[in-house]
C-alpha positions as CSV (number, residue, x, y, z in Angstrom):
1,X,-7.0,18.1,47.9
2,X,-3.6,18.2,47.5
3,X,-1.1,19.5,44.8
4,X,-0.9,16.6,42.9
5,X,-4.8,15.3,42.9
6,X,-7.8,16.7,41.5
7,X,-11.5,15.9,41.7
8,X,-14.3,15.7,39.4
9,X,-17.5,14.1,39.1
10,X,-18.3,11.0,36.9
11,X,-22.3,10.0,36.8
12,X,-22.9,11.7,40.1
13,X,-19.8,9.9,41.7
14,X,-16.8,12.0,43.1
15,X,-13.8,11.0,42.3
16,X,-10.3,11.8,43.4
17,X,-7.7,11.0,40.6
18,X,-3.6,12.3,40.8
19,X,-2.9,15.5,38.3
20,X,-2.7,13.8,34.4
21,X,-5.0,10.7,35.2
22,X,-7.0,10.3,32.0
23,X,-11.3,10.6,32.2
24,X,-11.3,6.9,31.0
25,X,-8.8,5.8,34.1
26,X,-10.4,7.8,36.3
27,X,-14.2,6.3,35.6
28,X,-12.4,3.1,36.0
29,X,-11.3,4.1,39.3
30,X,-15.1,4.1,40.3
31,X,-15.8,1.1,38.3
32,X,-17.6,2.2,35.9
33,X,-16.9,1.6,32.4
34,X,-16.4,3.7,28.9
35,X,-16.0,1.4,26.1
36,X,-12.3,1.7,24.4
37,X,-11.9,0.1,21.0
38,X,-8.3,1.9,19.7
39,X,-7.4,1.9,23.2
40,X,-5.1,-0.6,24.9
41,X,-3.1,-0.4,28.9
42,X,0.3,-1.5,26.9
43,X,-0.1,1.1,24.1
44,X,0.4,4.8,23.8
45,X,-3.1,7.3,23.4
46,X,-4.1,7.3,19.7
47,X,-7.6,8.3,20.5
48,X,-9.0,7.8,17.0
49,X,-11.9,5.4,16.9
50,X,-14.2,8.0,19.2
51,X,-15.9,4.9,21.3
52,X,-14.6,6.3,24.0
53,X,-16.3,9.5,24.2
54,X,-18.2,10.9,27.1
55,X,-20.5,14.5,27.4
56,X,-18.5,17.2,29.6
57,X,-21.0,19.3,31.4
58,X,-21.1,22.9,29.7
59,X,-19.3,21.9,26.7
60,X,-21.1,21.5,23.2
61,X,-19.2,18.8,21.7
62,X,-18.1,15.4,23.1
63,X,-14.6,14.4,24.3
64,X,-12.2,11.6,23.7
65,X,-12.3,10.0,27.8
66,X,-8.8,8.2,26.6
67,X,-7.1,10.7,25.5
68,X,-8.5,13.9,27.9
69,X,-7.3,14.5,30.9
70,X,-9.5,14.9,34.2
71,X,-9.2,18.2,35.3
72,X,-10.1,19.7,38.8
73,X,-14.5,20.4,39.2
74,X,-15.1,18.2,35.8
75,X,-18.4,16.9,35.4
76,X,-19.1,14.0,33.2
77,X,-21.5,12.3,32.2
78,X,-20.9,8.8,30.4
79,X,-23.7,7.2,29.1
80,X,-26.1,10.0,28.7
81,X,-28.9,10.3,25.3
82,X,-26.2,12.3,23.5
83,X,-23.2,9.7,24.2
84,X,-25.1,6.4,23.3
85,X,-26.7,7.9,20.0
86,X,-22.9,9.2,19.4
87,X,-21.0,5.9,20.0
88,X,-24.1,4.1,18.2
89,X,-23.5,5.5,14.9
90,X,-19.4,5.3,15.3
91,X,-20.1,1.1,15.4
92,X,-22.4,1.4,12.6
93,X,-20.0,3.2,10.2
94,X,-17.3,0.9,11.6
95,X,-19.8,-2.3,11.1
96,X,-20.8,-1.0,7.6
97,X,-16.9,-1.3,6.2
98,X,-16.4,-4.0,8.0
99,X,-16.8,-7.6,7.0
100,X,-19.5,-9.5,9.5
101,X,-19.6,-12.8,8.7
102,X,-18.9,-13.4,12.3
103,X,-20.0,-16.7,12.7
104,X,-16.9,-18.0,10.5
105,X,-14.7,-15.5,11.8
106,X,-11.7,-16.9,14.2
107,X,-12.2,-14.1,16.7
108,X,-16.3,-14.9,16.4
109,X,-17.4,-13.9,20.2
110,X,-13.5,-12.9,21.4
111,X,-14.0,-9.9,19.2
112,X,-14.3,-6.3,20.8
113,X,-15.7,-4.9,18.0
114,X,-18.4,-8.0,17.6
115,X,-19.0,-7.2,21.7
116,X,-19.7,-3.6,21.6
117,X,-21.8,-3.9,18.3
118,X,-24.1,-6.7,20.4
119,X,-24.1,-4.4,23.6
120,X,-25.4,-1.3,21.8
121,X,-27.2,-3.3,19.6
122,X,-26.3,-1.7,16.3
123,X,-28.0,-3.0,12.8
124,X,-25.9,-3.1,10.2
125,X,-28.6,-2.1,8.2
126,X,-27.9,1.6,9.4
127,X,-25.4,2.7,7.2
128,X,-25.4,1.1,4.0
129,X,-22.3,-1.5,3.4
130,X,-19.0,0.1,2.1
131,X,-17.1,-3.1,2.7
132,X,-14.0,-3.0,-0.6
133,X,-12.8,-6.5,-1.8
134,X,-9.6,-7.2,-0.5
135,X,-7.5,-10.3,-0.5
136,X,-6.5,-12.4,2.8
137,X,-2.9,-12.2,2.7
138,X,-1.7,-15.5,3.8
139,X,2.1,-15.5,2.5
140,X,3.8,-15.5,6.2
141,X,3.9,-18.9,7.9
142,X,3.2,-17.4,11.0
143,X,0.7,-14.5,10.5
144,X,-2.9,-13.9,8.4
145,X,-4.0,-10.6,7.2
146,X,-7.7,-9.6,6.8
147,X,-8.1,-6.3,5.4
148,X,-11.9,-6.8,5.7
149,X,-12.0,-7.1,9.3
150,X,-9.7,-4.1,10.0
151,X,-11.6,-1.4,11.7
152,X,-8.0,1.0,11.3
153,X,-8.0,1.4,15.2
154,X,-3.8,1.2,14.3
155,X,-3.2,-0.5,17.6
156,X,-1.0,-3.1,15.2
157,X,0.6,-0.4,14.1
158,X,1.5,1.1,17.2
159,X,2.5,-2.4,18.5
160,X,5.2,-3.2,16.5
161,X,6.6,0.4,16.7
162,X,6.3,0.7,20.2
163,X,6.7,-2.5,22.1
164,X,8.5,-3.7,19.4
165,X,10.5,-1.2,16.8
166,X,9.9,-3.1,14.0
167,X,7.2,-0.9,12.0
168,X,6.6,-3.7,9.8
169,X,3.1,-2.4,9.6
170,X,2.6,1.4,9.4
171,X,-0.7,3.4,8.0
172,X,-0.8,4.2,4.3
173,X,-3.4,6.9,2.2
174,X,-5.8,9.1,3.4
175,X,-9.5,9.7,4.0
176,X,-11.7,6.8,2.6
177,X,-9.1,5.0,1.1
178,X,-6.9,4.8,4.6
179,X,-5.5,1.2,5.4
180,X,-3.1,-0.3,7.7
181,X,-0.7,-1.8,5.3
182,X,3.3,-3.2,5.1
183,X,6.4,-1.0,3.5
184,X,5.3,-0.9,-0.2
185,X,2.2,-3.2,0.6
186,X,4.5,-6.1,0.0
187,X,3.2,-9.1,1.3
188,X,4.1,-10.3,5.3
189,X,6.8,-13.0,3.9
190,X,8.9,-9.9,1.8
191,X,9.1,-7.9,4.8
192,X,10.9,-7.1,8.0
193,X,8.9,-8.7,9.7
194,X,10.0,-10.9,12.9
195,X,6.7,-13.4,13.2
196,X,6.2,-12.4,17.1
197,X,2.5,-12.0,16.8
198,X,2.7,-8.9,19.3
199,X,-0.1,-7.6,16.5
200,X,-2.3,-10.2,17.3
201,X,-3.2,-9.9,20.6
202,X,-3.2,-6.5,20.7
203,X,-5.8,-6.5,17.6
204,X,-9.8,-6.0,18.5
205,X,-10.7,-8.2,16.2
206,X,-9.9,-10.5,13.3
207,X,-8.1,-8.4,11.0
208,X,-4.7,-10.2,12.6
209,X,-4.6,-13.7,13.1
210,X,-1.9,-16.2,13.5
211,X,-1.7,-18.8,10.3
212,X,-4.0,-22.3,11.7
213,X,-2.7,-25.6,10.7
214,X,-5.2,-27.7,13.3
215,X,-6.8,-28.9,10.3
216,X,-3.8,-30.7,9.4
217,X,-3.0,-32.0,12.6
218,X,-6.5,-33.7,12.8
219,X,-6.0,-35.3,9.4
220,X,-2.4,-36.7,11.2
221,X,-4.7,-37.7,13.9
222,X,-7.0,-39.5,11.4
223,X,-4.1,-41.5,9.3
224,X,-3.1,-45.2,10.6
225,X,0.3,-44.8,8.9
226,X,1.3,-41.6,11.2
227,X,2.6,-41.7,14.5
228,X,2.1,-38.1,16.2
229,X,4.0,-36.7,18.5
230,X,2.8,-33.6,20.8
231,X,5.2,-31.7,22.9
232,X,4.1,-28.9,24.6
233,X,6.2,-25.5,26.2
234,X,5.8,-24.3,29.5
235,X,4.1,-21.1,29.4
236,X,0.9,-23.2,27.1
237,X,0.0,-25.1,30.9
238,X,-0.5,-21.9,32.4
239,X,-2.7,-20.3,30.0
240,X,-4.4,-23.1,28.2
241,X,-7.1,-22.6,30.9
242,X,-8.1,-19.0,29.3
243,X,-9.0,-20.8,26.7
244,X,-11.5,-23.2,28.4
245,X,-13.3,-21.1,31.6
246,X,-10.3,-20.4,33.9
247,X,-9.4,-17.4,35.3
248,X,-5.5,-16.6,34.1
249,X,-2.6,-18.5,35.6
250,X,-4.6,-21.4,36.3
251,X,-2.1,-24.3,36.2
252,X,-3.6,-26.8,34.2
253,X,-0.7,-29.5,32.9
254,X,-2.9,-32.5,33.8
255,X,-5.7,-32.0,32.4
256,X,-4.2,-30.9,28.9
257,X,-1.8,-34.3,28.7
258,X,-5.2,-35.8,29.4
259,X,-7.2,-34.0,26.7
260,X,-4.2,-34.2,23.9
261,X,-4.3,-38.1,25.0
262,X,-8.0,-38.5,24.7
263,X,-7.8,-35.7,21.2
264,X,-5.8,-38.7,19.2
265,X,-1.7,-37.8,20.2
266,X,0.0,-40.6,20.3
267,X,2.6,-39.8,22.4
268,X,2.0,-36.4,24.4
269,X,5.7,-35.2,25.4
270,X,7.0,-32.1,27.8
271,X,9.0,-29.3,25.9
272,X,10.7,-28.7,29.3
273,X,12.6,-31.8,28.8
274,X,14.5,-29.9,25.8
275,X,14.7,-27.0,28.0
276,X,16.9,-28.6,30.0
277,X,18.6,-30.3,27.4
278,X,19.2,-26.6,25.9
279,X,20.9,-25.8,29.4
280,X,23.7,-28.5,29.0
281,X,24.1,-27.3,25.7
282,X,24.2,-23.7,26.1
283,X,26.0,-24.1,29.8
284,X,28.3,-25.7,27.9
285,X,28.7,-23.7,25.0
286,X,28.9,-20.0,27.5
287,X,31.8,-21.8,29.7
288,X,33.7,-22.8,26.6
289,X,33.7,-19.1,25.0
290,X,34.7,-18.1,28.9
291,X,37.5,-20.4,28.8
292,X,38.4,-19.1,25.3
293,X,38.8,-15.8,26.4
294,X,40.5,-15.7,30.0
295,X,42.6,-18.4,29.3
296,X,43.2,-19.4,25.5
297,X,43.4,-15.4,25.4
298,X,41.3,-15.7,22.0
299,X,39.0,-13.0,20.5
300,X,35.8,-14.7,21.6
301,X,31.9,-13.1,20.7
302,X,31.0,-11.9,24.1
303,X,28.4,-11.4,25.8
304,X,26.7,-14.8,24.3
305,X,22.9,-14.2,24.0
306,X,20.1,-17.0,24.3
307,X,18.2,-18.0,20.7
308,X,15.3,-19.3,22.4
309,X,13.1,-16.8,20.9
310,X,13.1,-17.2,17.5
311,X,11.2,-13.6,17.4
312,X,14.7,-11.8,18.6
313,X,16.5,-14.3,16.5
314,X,14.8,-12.8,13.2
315,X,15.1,-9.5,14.6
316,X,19.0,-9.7,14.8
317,X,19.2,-11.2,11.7
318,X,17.5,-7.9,10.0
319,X,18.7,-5.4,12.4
320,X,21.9,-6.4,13.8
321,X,23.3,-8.8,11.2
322,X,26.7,-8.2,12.1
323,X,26.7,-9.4,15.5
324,X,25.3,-12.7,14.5
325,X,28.3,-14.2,16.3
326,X,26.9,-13.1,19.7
327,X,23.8,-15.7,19.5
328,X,24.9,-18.8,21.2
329,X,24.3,-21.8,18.3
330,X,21.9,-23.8,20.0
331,X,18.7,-24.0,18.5
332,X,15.5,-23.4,20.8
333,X,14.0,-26.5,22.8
334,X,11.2,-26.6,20.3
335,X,13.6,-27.6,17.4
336,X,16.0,-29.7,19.9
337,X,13.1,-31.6,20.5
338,X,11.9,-32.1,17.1
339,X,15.6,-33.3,15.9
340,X,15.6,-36.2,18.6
341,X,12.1,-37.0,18.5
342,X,13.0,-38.1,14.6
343,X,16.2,-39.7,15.7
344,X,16.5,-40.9,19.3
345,X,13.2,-41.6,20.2
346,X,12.5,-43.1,16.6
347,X,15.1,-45.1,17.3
348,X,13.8,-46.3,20.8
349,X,10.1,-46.7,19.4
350,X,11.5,-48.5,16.4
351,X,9.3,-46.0,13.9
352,X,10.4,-44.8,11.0
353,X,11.0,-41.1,11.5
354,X,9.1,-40.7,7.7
355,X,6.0,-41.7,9.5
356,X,6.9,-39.3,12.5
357,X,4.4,-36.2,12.9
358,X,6.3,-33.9,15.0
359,X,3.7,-30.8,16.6
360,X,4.8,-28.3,18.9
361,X,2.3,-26.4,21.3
362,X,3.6,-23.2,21.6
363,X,2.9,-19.8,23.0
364,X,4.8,-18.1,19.8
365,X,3.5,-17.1,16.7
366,X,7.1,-16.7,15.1
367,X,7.8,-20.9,16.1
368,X,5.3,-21.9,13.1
369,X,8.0,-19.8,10.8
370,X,11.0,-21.2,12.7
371,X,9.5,-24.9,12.1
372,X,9.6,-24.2,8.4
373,X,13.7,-22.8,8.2
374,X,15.7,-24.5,5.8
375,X,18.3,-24.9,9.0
376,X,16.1,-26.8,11.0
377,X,15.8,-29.9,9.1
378,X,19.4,-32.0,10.7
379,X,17.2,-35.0,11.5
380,X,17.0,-36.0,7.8
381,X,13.6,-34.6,7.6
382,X,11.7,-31.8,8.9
383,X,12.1,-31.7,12.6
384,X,9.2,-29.8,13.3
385,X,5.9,-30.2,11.4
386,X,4.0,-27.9,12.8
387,X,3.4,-25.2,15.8
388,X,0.1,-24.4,17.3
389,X,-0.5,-21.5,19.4
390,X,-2.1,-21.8,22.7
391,X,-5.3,-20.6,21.4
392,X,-5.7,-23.3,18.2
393,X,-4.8,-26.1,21.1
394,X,-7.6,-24.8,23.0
395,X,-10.1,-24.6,19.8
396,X,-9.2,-28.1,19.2
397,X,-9.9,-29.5,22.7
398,X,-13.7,-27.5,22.0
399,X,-13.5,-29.2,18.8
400,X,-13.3,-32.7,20.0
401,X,-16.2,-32.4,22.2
402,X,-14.3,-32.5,25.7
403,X,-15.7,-31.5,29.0
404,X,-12.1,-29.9,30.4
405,X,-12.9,-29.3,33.8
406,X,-14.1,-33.0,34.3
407,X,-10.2,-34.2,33.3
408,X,-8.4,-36.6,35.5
409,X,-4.8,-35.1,35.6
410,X,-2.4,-37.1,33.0
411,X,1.1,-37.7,33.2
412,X,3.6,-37.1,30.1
413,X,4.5,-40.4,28.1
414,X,7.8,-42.0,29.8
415,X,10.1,-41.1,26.8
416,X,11.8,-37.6,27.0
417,X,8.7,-36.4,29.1
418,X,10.7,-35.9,32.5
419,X,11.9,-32.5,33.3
420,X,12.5,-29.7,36.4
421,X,11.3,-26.8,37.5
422,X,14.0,-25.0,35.7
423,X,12.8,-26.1,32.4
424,X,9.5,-24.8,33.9
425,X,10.8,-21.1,34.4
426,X,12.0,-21.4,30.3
427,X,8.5,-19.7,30.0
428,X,8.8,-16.2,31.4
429,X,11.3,-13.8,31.4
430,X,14.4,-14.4,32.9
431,X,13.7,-18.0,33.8
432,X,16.3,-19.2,30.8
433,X,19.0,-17.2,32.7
434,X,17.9,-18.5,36.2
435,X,17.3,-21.9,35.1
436,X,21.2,-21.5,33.2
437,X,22.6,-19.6,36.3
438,X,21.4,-22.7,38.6
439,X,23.3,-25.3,36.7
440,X,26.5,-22.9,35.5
441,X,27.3,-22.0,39.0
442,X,26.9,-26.1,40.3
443,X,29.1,-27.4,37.6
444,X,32.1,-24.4,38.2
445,X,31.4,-24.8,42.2
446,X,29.8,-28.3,43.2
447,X,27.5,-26.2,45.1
448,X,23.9,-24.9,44.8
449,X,23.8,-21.3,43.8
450,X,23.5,-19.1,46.4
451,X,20.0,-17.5,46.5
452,X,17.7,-19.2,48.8
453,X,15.5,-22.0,47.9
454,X,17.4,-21.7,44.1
455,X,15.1,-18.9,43.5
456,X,17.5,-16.2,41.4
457,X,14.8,-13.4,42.2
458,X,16.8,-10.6,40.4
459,X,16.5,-11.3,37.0
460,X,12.7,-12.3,37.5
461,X,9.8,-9.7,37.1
462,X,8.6,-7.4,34.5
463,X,11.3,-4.9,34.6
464,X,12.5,-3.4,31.3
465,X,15.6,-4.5,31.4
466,X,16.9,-6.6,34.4
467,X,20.6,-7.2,35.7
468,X,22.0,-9.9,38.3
469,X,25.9,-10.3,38.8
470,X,27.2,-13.5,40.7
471,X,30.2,-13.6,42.1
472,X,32.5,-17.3,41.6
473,X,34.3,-18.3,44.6
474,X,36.5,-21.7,45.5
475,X,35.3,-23.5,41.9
476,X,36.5,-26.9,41.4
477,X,39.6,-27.4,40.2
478,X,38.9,-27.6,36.4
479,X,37.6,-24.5,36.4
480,X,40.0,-22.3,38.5
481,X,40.2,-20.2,35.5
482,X,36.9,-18.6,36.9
483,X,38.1,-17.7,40.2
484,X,37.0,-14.5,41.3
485,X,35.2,-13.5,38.6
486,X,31.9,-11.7,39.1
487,X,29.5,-13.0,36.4
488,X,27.2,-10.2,34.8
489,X,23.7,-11.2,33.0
490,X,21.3,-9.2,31.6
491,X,17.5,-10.0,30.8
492,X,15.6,-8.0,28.2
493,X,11.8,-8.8,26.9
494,X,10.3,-7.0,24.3
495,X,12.4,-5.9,21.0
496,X,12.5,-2.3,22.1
497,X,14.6,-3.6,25.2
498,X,16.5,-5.8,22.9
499,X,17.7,-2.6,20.8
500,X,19.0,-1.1,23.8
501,X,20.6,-4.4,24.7
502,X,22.3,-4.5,21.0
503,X,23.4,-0.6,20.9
504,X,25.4,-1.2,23.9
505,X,27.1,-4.2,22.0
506,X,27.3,-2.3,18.9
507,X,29.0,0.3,21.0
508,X,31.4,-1.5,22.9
509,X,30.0,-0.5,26.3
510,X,28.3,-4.1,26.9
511,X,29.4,-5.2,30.3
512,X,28.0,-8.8,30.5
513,X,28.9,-12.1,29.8
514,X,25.4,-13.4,29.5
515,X,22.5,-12.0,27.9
516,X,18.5,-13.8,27.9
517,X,16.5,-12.0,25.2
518,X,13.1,-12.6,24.4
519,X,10.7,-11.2,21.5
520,X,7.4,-11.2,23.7
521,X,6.8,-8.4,27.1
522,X,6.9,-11.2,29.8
523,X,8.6,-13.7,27.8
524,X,6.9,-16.6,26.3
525,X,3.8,-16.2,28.9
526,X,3.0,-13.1,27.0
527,X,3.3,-14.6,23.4
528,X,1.6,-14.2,20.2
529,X,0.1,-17.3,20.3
530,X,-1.3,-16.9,24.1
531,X,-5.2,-16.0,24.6
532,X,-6.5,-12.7,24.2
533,X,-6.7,-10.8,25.9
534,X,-3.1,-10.1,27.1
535,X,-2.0,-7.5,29.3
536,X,0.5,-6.9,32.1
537,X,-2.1,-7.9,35.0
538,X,-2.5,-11.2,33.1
539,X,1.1,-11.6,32.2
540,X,2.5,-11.8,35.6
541,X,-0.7,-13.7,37.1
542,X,0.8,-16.7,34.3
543,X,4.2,-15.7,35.5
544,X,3.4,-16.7,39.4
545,X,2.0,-19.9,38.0
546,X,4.8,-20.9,36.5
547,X,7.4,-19.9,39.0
548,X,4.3,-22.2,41.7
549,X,4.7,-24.7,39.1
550,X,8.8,-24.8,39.4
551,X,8.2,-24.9,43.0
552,X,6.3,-27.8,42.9
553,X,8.8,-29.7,41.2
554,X,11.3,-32.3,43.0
555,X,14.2,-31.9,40.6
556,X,14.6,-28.2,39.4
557,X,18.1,-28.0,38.2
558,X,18.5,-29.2,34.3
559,X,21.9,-31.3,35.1
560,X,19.8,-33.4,37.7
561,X,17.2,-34.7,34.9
562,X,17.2,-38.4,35.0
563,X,16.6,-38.2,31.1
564,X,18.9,-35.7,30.2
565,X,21.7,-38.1,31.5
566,X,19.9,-40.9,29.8
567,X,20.0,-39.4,26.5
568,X,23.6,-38.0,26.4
569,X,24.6,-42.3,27.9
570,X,22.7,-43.5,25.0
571,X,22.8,-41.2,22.1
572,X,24.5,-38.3,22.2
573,X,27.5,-38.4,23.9
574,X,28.4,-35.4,25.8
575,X,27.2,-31.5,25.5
576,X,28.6,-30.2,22.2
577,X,29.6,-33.4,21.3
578,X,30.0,-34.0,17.4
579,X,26.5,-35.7,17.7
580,X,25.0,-33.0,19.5
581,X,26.3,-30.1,17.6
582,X,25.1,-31.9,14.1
583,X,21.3,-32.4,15.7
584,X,21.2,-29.4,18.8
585,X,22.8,-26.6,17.0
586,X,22.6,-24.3,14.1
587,X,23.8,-21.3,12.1
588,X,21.8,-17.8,11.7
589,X,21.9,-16.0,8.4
590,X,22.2,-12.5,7.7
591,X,18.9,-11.0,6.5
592,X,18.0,-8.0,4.1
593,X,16.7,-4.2,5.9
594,X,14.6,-1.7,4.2
């Protein structure tokens, strides 16, 4: 034994664990497993629902395995008489306030609490029912409320303070009448609240759900008169297969353009197209506030920061309203994509772009509420219809009767369905600044950026907070301007990381030109609308697959798109262009703070 280990004994098993290591990591270490229900790998201890709890040899009462630490000769038992009757009657008196119509519920057999209940085979006959009425607060566009399901296990809560620093959700009263609830239980819309849907995948059951619109899409589906249009973003392909049987990071693009083909979608498009079509654009727009500054010698908003996210785009608006000016204007790819699909590719499909049904299959629970902005409507019409998560495409491929693992692979439709691997890399952290760095530095230099294979592997990874600086040497002659100077980025995932990000602005002490913020830990692989469960090990499992996927691609840089130059020949001109900056970009909008 050394200074910094100790060893105890866990069902007759000895186990050596490093000074601090919790009971509950320390069984795991030895594979054997305590169930957890307030408990969660991205989330500080709380240690409050008691599921946990294990029987220390010599000790009376039982112990909390999450939040006690393993201490040197320990002997514990875990599932011993006195533990099972214990965490027996803690599911009962959670089941008997809780609201089991499970067979309607949307988390029916993804539900920890429905699991546990099953595996310890509790009746909820043992406790008499003390379920209160409540009322399903459905006001947000993104996110659904159940008060009935909540078992008050507060990992929401902890979520949005810790990952995220929102506390849009916080616990209110005492005793029986406890309740996880919003500032002056207004409801979701009237709050600070960004839409990220962090407290959805971190919820055990269905107390938190993201708002479904698949219903609506199926009646689309079902009308003659409606053309509808499917695009779908990068990070979906790579986790869609959670959904169906496959392990995470499964690369499945294929088989879901098949399924979304054989589902009813009359034309199944790529998002990454727009991804790359949000490179020109914001390429564009970064070198322009560049040029502005070293050599027009005007007071220009920099760093520029990515809207992508339209998670982190809500959050400045609340929390740093003042330095709207720092978002670049370009709306995300999802809303690029639904202001051409009612205009250019309307016009090449002859359609009237009233009888246009514009989806988007998203990881993100906050697109369904940036679908439904007043901005976003520079077609004429609505760009975007709808958004469904990752998990409501994969209900509706089990709705439609499918055998997914039998799928030939399918190809996206002609039209504004070629893209690169950098569009690919749009769906995990960092991947907008590599993709954005790949075409920047070709357009200053004529030359490939100069990592190997195009692979920018500093600002890739789950770090915090991630920095790359490239240097710009012998640029072509319309961009001498740039000599010499050493280009600093900045990636930051997660609205905690964002905060330290915006401080530094707020400051003055910011030292970059370029800054890629994202709402979601991991970037869009590790959104609100991704399967559940999500944690780091799955997050950077999707994250290989899509950096596999870019790989695999034979274009990867954005400017090299066949259709990208197609689209700007035919239709919009040139990269903020008049055309381009009516349909591509927008304005943000200061917002109220409690």
């Amino acid at each position: 034994m050394t200074n910094n280990n100790i060893t105890l004994t866990i069902d007759g098993t000895t186990v050596t664990v490093e000074k601090g290591t919790s009971v509950l990591d320390a069984a795991k270490k030895v594979d054997i497993k305590i169930p957890t229900l307030c408990h969660h790998e991205d989330l500080c201890v709380a240690g409050n629902c008691r599921v946990c709890v294990v029987e220390e040899i010599g000790k009376k009462t039982l112990t909390a395995s999450c939040a006690t630490p393993a201490t040197e000769g320990m002997n514990i038992l875990t599932s011993s008489p006195k533990v099972r009757r214990a965490r027996k009657d803690v599911m009962a008196l959670l089941v008997s306030e809780h609201n089991t119509q499970c067979t309607t519920c949307y988390r029916n057999r993804n539900c920890e609490l429905q699991t546990l209940a099953s595996e310890y085979n509790v009746d909820n006959n043992i406790y008499l029912s003390v379920l209160k009425d409540s009322t399903i607060d459905k006001s947000s566009w993104s996110i659904e409320k159940d008060d009935s399901k909540c078992i008050r296990c507060q990992r929401c809560v902890r979520t949005c303070a810790e990952i995220q620093h929102v506390n849009a959700l916080s616990v209110t009263e005492k005793g029986r009448d406890m309740r996880v609830s919003t500032f002056m239980h207004f409801p979701l819309n009237e709050i600070v609240c960004t839409n990220c849907g962090q407290c959805i995948i971190h919820c055990p059951t269905g107390a938190l759900t993201e708002r479904r619109y698949y219903d609506d899409i199926w009646e689309a589906i079902d009308n003659p008169e409606k053309h509808v249009v499917i695009n779908t973003a990068p990070s979906v392909r790579v986790a869609l297969g959670e959904m169906l049987g496959y392990e995470p990071g499964k690369i499945v693009t294929g088989k879901m353009v098949t399924a979304l083909k054989k589902i009813g979608f009359d034309s199944v498009l790529d998002t990454d197209f727009t991804a790359d079509l949000t490179i020109m654009e914001e390429g564009s727009e970064l070198l322009d506030r560049l040029k502005r500054a070293l050599v027009d010698k005007e007071q220009v908003a920099l760093p520029m920061i990515t809207s992508c996210s339209p998670g982190w785009v809500k959050f400045i608006e609340h929390m740093y309203p003042e330095h709207l000016e720092h978002l670049s204007s370009c709306k995300s790819p999802q809303q690029m994509f639904g202001a051409v699909v009612k205009t250019y590719y309307a016009e090449k499909k002859g359609i009237d772009p009233k009888n246009i049904v514009c989806v988007a299959g998203m990881p993100c629970a906050a697109k369904k509420y940036e679908a439904n902005r007043p901005e976003m409507r520079d077609s004429g019409y609505q760009d975007v219809d709808a958004g469904l998560t990752t998990r409501e495409i994969g209900h509706m491929i089990k709705q439609s009767g499918l055998k997914f693992e039998d799928l030939e692979d399918g190809e996206f439709d002609s039209h504004m369905g070629v893209s690169t691997g950098a569009g690919v890399i749009f769906g995990a952290t960092g991947g907008v600044m590599e993709a954005a760095l790949r075409t920047a530095y070709f357009i200053i230099t004529g030359r490939p950026v100069p990592f190997k294979n195009l692979n920018i592997l500093p600002v890739r990874g789950l770090e915090s907070i991630k920095e790359a600086t490239v240097k710009l040497e012998n640029c072509l002659p319309e961009y001498k301007f740039l000599e010499g100077v050493e280009l600093k980025v900045a990636i930051a995932h997660g609205l905690t990381n964002a905060r330290v990000i915006m401080d530094q602005i707020v400051d003055g002490k910011s030292p970059y030109h370029f800054i890629e913020i994202m709402a979601c830990p991991g970037g869009c692989i590790g959104g609100g609308g991704q399967p559940i469960p999500t944690t780091d090990e799955v997050r950077k499992k999707r994250m290989d697959a899509i950096y596999e996927e870019d790989m695999g691609k034979p274009i990867r840089m954005s400017h090299e798109n066949p259709n990208i130059a197609q689209i700007y020949k035919e239709f919009l001109e040139k990269p903020l262009g008049e055309k381009s900056h009516h349909l591509l970009h927008t304005k943000y909008r200061k917002r109220k703070r409690y």
